[in-house]
N, C-alpha and C positions, 0 to 999 in steps of 0.2 A: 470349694464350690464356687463357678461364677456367677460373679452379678448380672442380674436378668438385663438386658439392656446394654450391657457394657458397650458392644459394637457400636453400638447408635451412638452412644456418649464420646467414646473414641474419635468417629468421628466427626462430630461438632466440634470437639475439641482442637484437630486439625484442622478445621475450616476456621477457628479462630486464630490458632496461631500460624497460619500462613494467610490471614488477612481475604481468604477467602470466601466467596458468597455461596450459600449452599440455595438450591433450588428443590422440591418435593413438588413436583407435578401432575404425579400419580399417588399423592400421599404413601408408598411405599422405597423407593428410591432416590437418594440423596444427589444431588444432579449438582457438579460443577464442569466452570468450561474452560479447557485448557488452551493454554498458548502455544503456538508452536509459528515458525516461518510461513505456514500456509495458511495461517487462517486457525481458527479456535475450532475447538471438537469438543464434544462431551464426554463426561466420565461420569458415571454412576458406582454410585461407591453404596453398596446393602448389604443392612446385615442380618444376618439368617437365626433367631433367637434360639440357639441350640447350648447346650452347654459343653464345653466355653462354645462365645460365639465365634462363628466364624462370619469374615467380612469380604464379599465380593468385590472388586473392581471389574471394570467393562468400560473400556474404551470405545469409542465407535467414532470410524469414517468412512462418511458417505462418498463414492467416489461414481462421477461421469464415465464409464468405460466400455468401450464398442465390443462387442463378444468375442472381436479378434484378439481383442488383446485380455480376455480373461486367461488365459492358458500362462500368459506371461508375470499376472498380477497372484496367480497359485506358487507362481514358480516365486516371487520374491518375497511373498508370504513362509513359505517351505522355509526357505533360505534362512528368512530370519528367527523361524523357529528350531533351525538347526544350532543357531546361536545362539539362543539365550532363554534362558530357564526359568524366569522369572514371569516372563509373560508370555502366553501360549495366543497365537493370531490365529484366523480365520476368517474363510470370504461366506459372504453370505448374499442372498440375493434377496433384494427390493421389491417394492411393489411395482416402482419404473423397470418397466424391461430394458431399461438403457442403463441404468447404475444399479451397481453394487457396493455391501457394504463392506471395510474390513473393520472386523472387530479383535482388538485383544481383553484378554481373560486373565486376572490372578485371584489369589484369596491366600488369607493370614487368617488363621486362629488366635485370638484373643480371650485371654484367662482371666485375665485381671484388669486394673488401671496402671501398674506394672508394665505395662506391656506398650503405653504409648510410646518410648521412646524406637525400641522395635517399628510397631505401625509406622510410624512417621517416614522410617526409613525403608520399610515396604512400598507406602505409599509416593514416596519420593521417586525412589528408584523404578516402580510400575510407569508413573507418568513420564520419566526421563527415555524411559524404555517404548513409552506408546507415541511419543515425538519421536524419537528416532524412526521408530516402524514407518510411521504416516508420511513422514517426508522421505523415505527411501520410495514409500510405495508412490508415492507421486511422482519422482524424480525417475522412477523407471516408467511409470504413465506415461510423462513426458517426451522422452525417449523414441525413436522411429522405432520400426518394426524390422524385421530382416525382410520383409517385402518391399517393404519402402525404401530400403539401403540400396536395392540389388540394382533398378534399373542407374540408381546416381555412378555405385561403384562401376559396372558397365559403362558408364560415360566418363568416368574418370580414368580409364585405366585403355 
């Protein structure tokens, strides 16, 4: 039988042994903020008191993006869920009609206290997974458009 709570304990427990600061801003969701090359993003780590519990992660980045280029921000989204199993992306839209957000998704079932050394490596692996996502997805933001290549290529060629 699990312990009622355990998810919550689980993670406090990784916010302590990765020196991390945990944030509750909605008194429902555990709120840390990750590093990456572009700048810090949140992650929300809850847990659903089910038995065993199970433990969400949600990534979320906010991104600046002109509507021209959603079609291309789906597409490197697609991509990266074609790749990897661990964390499931998605675009979402804002309240700014000019940004959208992408978010990734995981969740681990939790039995026991048993089970932190697993967690940790879920948890490790989702956030290594949601930096890699967020700076692809910027790095293709980045990126000209094939409208905006055509007239250069035309003058280069």
């Amino acid at each position: 039988m699990a312990t009622p709570g355990i998810g919550q304990l689980l993670i406090e427990r990784y916010a302590k042994t990765r020196r991390e600061r945990l944030f509750r801003p909605n008194g429902a969701d555990n709120v840390l903020l990750q590093d990456s090359a572009r700048g810090h993003f949140p992650v929300y780590l809850s847990p659903h008191g089910s038995s065993p519990d199970l433990v969400g992660l949600r990534a979320v980045w906010s991104a600046r993006c002109l509507h021209t280029k959603r079609h291309r921000l789906h597409d490197c989204v697609n991509h990266f869920n074609d790749r990897n199993k661990l964390l499931t992306a998605s675009v979402h839209e804002t309240h700014d009609s000019r940004a959208l957000e992408v978010v990734g998704k995981s969740q681990f079932w939790v039995r026991d206290e048993e089970d932190f050394r697993p967690f940790v490596r879920f948890v490790d692996m989702s956030l290594a997974s949601a930096v890699n996502l967020f700076e692809r997805v910027y790095d293709e933001m980045e990126l000209p458009s094939a409208a905006q290549l055509d007239p250069w290529l035309q003058n280069a060629g």
